[in-house]
MIMARPA-985991 format. One line per field, with one value per residue (C-alpha): residue number from 1; residue in three letters; z, x, y. Coordinates in steps of 0.02 Angstrom, whole numbers, plus 50000, padded with zeros to 5 digits. Last residue first. Layout:
REM residues N
nr c(NUM/...)
rest c(ALA/...)
w c(Z/...)
u c(X/...)
v c(Y/...)
***
This chain:
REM residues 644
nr c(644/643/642/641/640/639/638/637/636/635/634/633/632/631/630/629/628/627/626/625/624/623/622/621/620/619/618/617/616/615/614/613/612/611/610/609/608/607/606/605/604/603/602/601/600/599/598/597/596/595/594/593/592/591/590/589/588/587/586/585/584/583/582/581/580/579/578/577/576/575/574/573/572/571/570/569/568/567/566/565/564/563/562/561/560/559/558/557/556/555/554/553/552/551/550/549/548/547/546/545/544/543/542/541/540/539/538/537/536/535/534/533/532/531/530/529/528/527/526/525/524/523/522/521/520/519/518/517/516/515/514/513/512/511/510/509/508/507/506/505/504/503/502/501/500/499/498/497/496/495/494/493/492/491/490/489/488/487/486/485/484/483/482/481/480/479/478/477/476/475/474/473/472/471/470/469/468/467/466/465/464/463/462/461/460/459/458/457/456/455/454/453/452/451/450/449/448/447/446/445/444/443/442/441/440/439/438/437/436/435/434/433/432/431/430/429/428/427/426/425/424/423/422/421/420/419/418/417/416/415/414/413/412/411/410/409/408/407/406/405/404/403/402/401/400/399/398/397/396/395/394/393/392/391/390/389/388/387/386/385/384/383/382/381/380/379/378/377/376/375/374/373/372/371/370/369/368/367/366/365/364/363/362/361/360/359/358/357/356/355/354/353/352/351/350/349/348/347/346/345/344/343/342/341/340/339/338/337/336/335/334/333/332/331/330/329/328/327/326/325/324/323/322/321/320/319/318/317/316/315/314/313/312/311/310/309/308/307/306/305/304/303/302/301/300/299/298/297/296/295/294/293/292/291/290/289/288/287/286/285/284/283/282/281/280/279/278/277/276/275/274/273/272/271/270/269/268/267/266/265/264/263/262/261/260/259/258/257/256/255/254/253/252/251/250/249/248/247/246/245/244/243/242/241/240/239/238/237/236/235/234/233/232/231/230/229/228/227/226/225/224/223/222/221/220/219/218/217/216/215/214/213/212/211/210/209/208/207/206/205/204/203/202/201/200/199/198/197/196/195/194/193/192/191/190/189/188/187/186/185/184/183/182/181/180/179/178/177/176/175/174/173/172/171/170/169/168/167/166/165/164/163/162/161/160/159/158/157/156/155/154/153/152/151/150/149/148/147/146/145/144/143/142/141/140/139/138/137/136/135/134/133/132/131/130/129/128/127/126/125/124/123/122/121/120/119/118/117/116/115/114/113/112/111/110/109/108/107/106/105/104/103/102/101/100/99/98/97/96/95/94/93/92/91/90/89/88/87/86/85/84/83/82/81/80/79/78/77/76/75/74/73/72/71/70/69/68/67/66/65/64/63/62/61/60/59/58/57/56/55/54/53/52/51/50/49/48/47/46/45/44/43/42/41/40/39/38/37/36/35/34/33/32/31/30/29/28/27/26/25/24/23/22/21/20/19/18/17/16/15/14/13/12/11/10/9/8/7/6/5/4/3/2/1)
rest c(UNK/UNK/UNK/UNK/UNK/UNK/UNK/UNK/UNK/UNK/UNK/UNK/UNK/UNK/UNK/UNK/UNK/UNK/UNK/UNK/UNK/UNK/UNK/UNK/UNK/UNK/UNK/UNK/UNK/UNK/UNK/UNK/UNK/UNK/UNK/UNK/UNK/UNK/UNK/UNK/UNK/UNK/UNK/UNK/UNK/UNK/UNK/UNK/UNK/UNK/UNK/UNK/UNK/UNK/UNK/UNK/UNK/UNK/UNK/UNK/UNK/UNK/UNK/UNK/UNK/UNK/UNK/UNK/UNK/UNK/UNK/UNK/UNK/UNK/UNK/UNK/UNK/UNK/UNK/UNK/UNK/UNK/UNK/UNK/UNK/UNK/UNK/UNK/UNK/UNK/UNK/UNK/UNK/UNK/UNK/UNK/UNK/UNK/UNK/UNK/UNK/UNK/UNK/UNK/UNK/UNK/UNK/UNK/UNK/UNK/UNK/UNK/UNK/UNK/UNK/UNK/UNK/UNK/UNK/UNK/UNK/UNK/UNK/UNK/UNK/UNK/UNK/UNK/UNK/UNK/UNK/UNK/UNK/UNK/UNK/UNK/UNK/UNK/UNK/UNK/UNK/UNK/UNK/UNK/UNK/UNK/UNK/UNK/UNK/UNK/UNK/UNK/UNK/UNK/UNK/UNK/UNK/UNK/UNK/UNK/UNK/UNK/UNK/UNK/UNK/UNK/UNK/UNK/UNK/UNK/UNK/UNK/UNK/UNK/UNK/UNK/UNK/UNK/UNK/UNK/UNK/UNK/UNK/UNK/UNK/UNK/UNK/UNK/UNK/UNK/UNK/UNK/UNK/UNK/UNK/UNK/UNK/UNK/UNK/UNK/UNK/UNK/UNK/UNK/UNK/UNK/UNK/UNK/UNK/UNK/UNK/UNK/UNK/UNK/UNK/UNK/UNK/UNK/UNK/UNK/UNK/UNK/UNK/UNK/UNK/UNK/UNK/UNK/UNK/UNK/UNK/UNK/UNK/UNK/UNK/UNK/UNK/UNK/UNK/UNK/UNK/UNK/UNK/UNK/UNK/UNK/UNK/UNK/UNK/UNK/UNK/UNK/UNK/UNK/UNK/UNK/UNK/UNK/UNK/UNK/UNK/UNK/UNK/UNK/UNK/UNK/UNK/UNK/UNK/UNK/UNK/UNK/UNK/UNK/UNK/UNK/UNK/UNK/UNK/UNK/UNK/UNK/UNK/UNK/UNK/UNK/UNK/UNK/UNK/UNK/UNK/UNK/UNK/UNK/UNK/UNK/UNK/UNK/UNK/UNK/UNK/UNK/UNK/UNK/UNK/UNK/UNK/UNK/UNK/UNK/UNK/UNK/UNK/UNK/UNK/UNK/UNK/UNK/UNK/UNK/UNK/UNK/UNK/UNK/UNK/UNK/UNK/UNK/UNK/UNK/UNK/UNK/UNK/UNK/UNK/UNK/UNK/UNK/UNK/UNK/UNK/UNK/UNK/UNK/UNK/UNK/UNK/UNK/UNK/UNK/UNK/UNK/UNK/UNK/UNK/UNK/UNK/UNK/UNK/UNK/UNK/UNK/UNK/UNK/UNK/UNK/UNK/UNK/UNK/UNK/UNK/UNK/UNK/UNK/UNK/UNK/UNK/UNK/UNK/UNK/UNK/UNK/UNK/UNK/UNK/UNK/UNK/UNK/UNK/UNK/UNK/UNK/UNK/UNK/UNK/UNK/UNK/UNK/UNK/UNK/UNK/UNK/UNK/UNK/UNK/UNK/UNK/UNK/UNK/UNK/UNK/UNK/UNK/UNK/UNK/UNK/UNK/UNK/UNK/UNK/UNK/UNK/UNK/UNK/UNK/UNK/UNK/UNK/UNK/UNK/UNK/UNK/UNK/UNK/UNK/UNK/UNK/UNK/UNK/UNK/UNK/UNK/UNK/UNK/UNK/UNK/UNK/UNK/UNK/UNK/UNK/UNK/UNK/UNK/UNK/UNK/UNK/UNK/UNK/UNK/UNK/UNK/UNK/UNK/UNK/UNK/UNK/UNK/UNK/UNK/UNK/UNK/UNK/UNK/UNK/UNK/UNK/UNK/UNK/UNK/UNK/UNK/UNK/UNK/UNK/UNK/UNK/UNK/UNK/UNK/UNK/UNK/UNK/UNK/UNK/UNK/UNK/UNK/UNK/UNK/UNK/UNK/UNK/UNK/UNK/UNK/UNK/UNK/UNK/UNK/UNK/UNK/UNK/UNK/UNK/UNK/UNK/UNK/UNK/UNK/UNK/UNK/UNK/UNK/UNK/UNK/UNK/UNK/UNK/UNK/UNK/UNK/UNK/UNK/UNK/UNK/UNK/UNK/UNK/UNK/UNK/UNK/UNK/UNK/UNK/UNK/UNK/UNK/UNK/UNK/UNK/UNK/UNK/UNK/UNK/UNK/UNK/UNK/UNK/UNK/UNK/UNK/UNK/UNK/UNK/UNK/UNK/UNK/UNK/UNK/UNK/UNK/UNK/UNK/UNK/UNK/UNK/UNK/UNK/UNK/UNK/UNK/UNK/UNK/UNK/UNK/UNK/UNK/UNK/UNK/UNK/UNK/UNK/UNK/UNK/UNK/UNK/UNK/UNK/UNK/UNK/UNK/UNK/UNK/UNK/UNK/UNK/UNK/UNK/UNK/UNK/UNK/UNK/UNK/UNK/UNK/UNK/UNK/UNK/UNK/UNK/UNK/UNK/UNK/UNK/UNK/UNK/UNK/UNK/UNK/UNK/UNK/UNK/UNK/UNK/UNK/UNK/UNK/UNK/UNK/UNK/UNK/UNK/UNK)
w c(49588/49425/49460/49619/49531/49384/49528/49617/49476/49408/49590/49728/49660/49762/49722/49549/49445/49478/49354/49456/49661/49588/49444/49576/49719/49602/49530/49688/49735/49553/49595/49570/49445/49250/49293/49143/49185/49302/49162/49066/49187/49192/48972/48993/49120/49046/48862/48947/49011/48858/48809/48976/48993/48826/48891/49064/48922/48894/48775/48769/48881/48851/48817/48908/48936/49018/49188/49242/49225/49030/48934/48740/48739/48611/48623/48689/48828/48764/48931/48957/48776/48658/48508/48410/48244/48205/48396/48344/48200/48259/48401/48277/48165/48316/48294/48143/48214/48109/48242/48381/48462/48652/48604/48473/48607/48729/48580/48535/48724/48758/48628/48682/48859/49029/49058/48884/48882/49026/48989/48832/48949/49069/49244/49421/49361/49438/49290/49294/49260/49099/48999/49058/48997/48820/48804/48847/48710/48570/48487/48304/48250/48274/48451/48466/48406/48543/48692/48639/48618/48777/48861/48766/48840/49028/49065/48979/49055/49230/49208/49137/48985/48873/48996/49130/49287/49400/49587/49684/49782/49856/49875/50051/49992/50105/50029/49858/49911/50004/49833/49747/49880/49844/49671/49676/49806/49679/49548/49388/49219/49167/49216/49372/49388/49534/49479/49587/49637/49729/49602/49662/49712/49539/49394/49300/49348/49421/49342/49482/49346/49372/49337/49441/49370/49201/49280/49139/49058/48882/48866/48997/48909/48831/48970/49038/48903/48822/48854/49032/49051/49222/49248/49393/49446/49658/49723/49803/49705/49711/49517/49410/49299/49287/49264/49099/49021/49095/48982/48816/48854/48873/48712/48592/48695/48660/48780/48837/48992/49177/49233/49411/49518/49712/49846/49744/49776/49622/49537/49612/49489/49338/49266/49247/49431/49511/49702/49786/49966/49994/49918/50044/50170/50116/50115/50297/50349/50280/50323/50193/50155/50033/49925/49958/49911/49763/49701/49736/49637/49486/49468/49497/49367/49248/49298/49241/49053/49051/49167/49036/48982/49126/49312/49451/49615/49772/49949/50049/50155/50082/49987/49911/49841/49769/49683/49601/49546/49498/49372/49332/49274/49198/49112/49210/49142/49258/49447/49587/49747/49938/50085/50044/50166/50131/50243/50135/50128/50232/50060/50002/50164/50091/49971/50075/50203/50031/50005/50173/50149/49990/50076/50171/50034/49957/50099/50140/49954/49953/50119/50268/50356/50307/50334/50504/50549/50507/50403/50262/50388/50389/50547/50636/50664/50849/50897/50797/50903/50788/50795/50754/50589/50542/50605/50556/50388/50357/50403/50304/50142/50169/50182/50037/49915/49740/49741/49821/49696/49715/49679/49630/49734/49890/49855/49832/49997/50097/50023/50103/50253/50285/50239/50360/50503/50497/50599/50705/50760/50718/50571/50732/50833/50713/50682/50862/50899/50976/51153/51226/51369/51537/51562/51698/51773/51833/51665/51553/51679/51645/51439/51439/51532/51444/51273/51314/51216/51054/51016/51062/50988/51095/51120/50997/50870/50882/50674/50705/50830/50724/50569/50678/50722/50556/50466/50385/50250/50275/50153/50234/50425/50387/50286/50395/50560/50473/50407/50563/50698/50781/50941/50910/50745/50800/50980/50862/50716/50816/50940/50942/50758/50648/50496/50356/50170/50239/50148/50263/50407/50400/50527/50523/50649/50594/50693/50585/50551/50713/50826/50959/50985/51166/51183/51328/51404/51308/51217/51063/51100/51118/50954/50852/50903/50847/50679/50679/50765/50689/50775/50970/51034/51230/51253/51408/51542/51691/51850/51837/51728/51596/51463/51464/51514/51349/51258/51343/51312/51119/51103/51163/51076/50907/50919/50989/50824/50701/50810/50798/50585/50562/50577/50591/50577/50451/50551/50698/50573/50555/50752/50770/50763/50722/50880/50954/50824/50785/50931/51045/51236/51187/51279/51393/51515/51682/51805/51990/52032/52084/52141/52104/51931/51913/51930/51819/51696/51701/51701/51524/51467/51487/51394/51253/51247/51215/51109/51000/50959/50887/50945/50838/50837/50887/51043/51188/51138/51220/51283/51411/51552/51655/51826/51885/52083/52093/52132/51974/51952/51852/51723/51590/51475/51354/51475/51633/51805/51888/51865/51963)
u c(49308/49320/49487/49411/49305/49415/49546/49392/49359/49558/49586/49648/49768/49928/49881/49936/49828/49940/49839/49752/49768/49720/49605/49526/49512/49446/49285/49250/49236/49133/49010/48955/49079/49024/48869/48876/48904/49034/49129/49116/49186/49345/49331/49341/49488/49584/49554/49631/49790/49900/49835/49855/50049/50089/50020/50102/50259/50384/50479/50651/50658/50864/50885/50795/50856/50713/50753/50744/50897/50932/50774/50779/50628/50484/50499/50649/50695/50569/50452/50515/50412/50336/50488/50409/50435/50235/50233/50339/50269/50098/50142/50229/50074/49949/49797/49668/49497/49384/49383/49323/49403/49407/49444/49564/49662/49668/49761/49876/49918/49925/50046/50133/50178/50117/50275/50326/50149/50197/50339/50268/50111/50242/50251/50218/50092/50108/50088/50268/50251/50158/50247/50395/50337/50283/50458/50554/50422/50477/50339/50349/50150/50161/50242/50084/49982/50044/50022/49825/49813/49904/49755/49600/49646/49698/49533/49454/49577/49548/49366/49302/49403/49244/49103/49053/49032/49137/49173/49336/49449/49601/49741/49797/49757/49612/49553/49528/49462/49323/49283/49276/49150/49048/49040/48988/48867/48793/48777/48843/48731/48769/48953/49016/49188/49318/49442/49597/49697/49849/49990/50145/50159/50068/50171/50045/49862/49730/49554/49460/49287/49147/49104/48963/48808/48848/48758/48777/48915/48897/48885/48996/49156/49017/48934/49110/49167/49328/49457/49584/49509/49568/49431/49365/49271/49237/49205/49045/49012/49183/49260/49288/49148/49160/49359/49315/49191/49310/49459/49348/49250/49435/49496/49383/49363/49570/49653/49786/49776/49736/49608/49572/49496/49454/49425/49501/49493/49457/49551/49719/49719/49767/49874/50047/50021/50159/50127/50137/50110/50312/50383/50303/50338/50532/50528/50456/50582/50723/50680/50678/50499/50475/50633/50664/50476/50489/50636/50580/50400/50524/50590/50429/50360/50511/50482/50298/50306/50458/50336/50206/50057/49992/49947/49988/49922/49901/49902/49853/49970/50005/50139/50044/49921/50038/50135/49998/49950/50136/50129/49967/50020/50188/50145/50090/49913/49792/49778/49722/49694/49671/49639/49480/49374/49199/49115/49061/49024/49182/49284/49216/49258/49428/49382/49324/49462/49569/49441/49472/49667/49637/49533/49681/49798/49690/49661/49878/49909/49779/49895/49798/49882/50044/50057/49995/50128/50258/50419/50377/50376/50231/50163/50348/50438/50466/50320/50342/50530/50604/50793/50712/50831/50887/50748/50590/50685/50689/50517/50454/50538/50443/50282/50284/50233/50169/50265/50403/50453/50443/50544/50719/50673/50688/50854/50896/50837/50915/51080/51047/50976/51121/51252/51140/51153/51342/51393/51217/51254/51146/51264/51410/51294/51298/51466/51485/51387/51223/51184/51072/50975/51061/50975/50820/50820/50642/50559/50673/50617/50439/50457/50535/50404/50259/50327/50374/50278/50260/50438/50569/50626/50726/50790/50685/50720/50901/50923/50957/50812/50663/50748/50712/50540/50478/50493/50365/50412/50322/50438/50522/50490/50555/50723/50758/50780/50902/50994/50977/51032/50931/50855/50914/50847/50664/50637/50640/50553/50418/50400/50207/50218/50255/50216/50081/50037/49961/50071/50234/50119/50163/50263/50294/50339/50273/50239/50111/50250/50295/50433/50355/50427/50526/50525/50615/50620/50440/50436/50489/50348/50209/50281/50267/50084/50059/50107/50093/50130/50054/50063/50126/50234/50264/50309/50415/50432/50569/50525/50513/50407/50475/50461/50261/50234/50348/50196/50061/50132/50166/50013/49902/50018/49978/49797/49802/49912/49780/49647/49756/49783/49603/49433/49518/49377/49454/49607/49466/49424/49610/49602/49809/49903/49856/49910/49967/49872/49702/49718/49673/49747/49858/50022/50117/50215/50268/50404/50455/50266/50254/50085/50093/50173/50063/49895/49947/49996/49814/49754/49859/49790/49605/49634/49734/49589/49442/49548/49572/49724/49682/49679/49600/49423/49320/49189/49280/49479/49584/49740/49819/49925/50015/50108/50256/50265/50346/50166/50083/49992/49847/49779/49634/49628/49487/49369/49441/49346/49415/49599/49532)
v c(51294/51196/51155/51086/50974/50931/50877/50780/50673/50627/50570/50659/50793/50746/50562/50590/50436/50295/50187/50051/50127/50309/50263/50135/50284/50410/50295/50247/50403/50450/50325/50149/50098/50076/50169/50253/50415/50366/50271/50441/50585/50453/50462/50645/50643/50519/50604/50780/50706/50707/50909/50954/50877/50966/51145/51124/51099/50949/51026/50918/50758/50673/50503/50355/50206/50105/50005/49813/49778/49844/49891/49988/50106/50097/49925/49827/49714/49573/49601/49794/49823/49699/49711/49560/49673/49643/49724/49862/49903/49905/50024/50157/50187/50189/50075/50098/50068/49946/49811/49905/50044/49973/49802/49845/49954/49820/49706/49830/49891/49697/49679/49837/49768/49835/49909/49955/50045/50124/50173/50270/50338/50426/50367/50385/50533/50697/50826/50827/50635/50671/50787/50704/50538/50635/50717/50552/50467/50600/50684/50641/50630/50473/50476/50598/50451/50344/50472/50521/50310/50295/50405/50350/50183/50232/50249/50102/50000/50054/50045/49890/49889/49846/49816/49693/49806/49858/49803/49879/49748/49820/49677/49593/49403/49405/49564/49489/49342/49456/49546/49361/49323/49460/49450/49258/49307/49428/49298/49357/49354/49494/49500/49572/49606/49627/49735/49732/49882/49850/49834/49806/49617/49599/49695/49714/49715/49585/49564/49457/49426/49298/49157/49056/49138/49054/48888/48748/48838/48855/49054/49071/49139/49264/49324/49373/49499/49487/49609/49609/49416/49358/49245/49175/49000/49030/48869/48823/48678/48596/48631/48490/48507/48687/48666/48578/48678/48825/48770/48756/48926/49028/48927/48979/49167/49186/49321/49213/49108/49165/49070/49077/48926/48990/48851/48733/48549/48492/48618/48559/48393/48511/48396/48510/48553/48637/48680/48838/48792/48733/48894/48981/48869/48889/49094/49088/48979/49081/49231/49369/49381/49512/49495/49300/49263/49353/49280/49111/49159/49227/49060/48943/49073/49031/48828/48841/48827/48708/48570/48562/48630/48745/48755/48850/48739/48863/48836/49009/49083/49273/49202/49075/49197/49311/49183/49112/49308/49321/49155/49196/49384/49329/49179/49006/48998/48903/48974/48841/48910/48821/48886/49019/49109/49192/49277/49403/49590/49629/49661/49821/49869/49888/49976/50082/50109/50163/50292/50357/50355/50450/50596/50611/50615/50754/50876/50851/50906/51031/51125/51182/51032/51034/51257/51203/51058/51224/51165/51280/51428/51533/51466/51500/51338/51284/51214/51051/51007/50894/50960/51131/51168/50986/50879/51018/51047/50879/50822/50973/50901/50746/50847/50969/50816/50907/51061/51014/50892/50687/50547/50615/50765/50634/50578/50776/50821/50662/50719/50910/50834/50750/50892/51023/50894/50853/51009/51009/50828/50710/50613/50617/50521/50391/50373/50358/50222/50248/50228/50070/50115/50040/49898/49896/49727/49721/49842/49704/49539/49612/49638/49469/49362/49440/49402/49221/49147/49255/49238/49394/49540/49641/49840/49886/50033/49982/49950/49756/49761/49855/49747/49580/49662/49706/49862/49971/50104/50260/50341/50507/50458/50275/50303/50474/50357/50222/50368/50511/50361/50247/50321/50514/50486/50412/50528/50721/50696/50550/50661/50697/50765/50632/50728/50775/50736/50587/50474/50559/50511/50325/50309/50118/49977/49814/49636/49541/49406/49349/49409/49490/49683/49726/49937/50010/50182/50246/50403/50294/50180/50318/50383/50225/50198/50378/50311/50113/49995/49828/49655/49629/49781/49775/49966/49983/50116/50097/50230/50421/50465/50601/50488/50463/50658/50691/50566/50672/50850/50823/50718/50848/50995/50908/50929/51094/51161/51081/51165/51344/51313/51291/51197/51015/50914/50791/50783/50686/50556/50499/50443/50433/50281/50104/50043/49856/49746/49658/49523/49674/49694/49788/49812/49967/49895/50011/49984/49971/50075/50275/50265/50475/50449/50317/50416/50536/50428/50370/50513/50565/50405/50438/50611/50500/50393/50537/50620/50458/50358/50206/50039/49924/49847/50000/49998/50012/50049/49884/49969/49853/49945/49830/49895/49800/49817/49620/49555/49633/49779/49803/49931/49896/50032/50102/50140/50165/50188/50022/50105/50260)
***
């Protein structure tokens, strides 16, 4: 049989050691298809009867290990019973995998991911390559759904209910020195001598590593209930019921069925079928598929950029600079003098310490971000972004200068949130060249970027700027040149509804409430102390024209010089980081309809206008560039199906 296979390549070595590489024909990752886990469940077959000293499980794709489950086949889930079939093929294939009777081992090389994670866990060993693409996550929690082919049940028993509970109830990834630390692998190794270890493991065959007794104690069925119970209000900080049913499912499945996803009745809360039939499990799937657009958004160019040169070493070019070189490009962060740039050399170290944390990694990355008080780093520039204030004067004067300098086939971007590209190139010599990579604040979180096309844009230029955009990890979406573009112009109408209702005498604690039990991340008020209140003002004049009056209360404060979270005061007062709030009185369904109702009109109106190409789009940039509740799928298709 193993020269029949189609998505597996199996061969055994001289010592008896059987290798299984997954390579799926005709798809470049690994995913998890019916038609591949059928093939597999031979194919264990077939070794249980061969009966080899050991088996390694490895991809044979540079892309990554698994990517989990085939997401197109939950979209043709008919009902509860083919939801339920689904999960009992991976249930019985993955306890076929650890019921075999010789040494198993998952060789993990780039991302794990979901069902990936489960076929390791049902695995006897698991060795991970140390490198940086190397991530275990189960991400099913942002599906609206759960692991459900052991992942519940294998993951706490492997590394305790904390570690295990962190992952299934966030989707947070973790690299292979955490997957060790934590006992998730039993080794992570270098990239040479991958092969070598996960053979000498399956060879030797260590006694499995058993989990101290603190630990084992959190799993037991005394301590259970008192886990779950903390775990449950953690979670309700972030999320109710309501909106996100699935993290609460995981815990009810781990503390009541110890994982087992046949257990619950259908009606019970903790059912896989009462996740899938839910809206909220509809809509964060239908997210996930957007998300795969944007991305493809990206695969429009061939373009490929090493080198970066940002000008304007504030917060947002200072980040974006930061961005860049942490993702492995070179980048020279200009401005006019060295005081300017040492707070974004600052907050780039910081940065690079939180998301890298090894040391070598965090020192090359600090090594390709360059300070560049001349400006010399635009000649060789791949991609030239200016980032300065919002000033057309001196927007035209910098880019007369850069255009000159620039290589020919650089990308010249501008980061303008207001002003309107045709007019910063109205004296270049080829105003085809610039166009618009419109990042949002605060950068390594933010994963929307607006990629804009002025009227005079070239559409290589957009399409190169789109495939920057994805080379640096972000979510390119293309709009066209108009006032706000779209996320801006959405959220516009919105703060101005929240900032005239301060006006009016609406607290701003009642007004974020309003809003976040509608399903927002967060209230318009922190918001626009998040984003900062002189760009609020200054947004807001762009979208109303000159002659519109701005909010009573905003003005003030940004005459006063108190600009929000940035100055550590503005309409709330900011210590670490966080807004002091006092105490949210009459926050209403009634109050959050009446703040939410101009972001819906004014979405309805960008796709009218042909702002972004259609109203999917549309959804998926309000949702990645606002926050727009992801529960509801998009500002577009919640007035659709309220409409139903």
């Amino acid at each position: 049989m193993a020269g029949n296979l189609k998505h597996f390549k199996l061969e055994t070595d001289r010592d008896g050691v059987a290798w299984l590489s997954f390579d799926k024909a005709d798809a470049s990752t690994n995913v998890l298809s019916a038609e591949v886990m059928a093939e597999l469940d031979r194919v264990f077959d077939e070794l249980a009867a061969k009966n080899p000293r050991g088996l390694v499980i490895r991809s044979a794709k540079d892309s990554g290990f698994i990517a989990g489950a085939d997401i197109e086949e939950f979209t043709k889930l008919k009902d509860a019973d083919d939801a339920m079939r689904l999960v009992k093929r991976g249930w019985d294939l993955y306890n076929k995998l650890a019921a075999l009777p010789f040494p198993t081992l998952a060789l993990v090389n780039g991302f794990c991911m979901g069902g990936g994670v489960e076929l390791a866990l049902a695995c006897r060993y698991r060795v991970a390559v140390d490198q940086p693409g190397t991530r275990f996550a189960l991400p099913e929690v942002m599906l609206g759904i759960l692991p459900a082919w052991g992942g519940v049940m294998r993951l706490p028993r492997l590394v305790g209910p904390g570690a295990a509970l962190d992952m299934l109830l966030t989707g947070r990834s973790v690299d292979a020195r955490r997957a060790k630390r934590m006992g998730l692998v039993d080794a992570a190794v270098p990239p040479r001598i991958q092969e070598n270890a996960a053979h000498m493991m399956v060879l030797e065959a260590p006694r499995p590593r058993r989990l101290p007794f603190a630990q084992r104690l959190m799993g037991s069925a005394l301590a259970k209930p008192l886990v779950a119970a903390m775990a449950r209000r953690q979670v309700a900080a972030r999320a109710s019921r309501d909106h996100y049913p699935a993290p609460y499912a995981i815990l009810d499945l781990w503390q009541k069925y110890d994982g087992d996803p046949f257990a619950p009745a259908r009606s019970d809360p903790a059912s896989v079928a009462t996740l899938v039939e839910s809206d909220t499990a509809r809509n964060l799937i239908r997210i996930f598929f957007l998300q795969e657009r944007m991305k493809s958004l990206g695969k429009d160019s061939d373009f490929r950029a090493k080198r970066v040169h940002v000008i304007g070493a504030g917060v947002m070019g200072g980040d974006i600079a930061a961005w860049c070189a942490m993702r492995g490009l070179t980048v020279t962060l200009q401005d006019q003098n060295a005081e300017r740039l040492a707070p974004a050399m600052k907050r780039a170290a910081e940065l690079f310490k939180r998301r890298l944390r090894d040391k070598t990694r965090v020192r090359d990355a600090l090594d390709r971000l360059v300070p560049d008080v001349a400006g010399d780093g635009a000649r060789a520039a791949d991609v030239i972004i200016e980032a300065i204030f919002e000033n057309l004067q001196a927007k035209r004067e910098l880019f007369a200068k850069l255009e000159a300098a620039a290589k020919p086939e650089a990308i010249l971007a501008s980061n303008t949130s207001s002003l309107k590209l045709a007019d910063i190139s109205a004296n270049f010599r080829n105003p085809t060249r610039l166009v618009g990579i419109h990042f949002f604040n605060p950068v390594p979180q933010m994963q929307l970027v607006e990629v804009v096309k002025g009227a005079n844009t070239d559409a290589e230029a957009v399409k190169s700027a789109a495939a920057f955009v994805r080379q640096i990890d972000k979510l390119p979406l293309t709009v066209k040149d108009s006032p706000g573009f779209l996320v801006n112009r959405v959220l516009g109408p919105y703060l101005n509804q929240a900032l005239r209702l301060v006006d009016e005498g609406v607290a701003p604690e009642t007004l974020d409430a309003a809003a976040t039990r509608f399903g927002m991340p967060m209230g318009p008020i922190e918001l626009a102390d998040t984003v900062g209140l002189d760009i609020c003002l200054a947004v807001g004049k762009e979208l109303g024209g000159e002659g519109a009056e701005p909010p009573k209360r905003l003005a003030e404060l940004v005459a006063a010089g108190n600009l929000g979270k940035k100055s550590g005061r503005g309409f709330y007062e900011w210590q670490k980081g966080k807004a002091r709030k006092g105490a949210a009185v009459g926050a209403t369904p009634e109050l959050s309809e009446a703040l939410i109702a101009p972001y819906l009109k004014e979405a309805q109106a960008v796709v009218a206008e042909g702002i972004v190409a259609d109203a999917d789009l549309a959804d998926a940039g309000l949702i990645f560039g606002t926050g727009f509740a992801p529960f509801r799928g998009g500002p577009l298709n919640y007035l659709a199906t309220r409409g139903a």
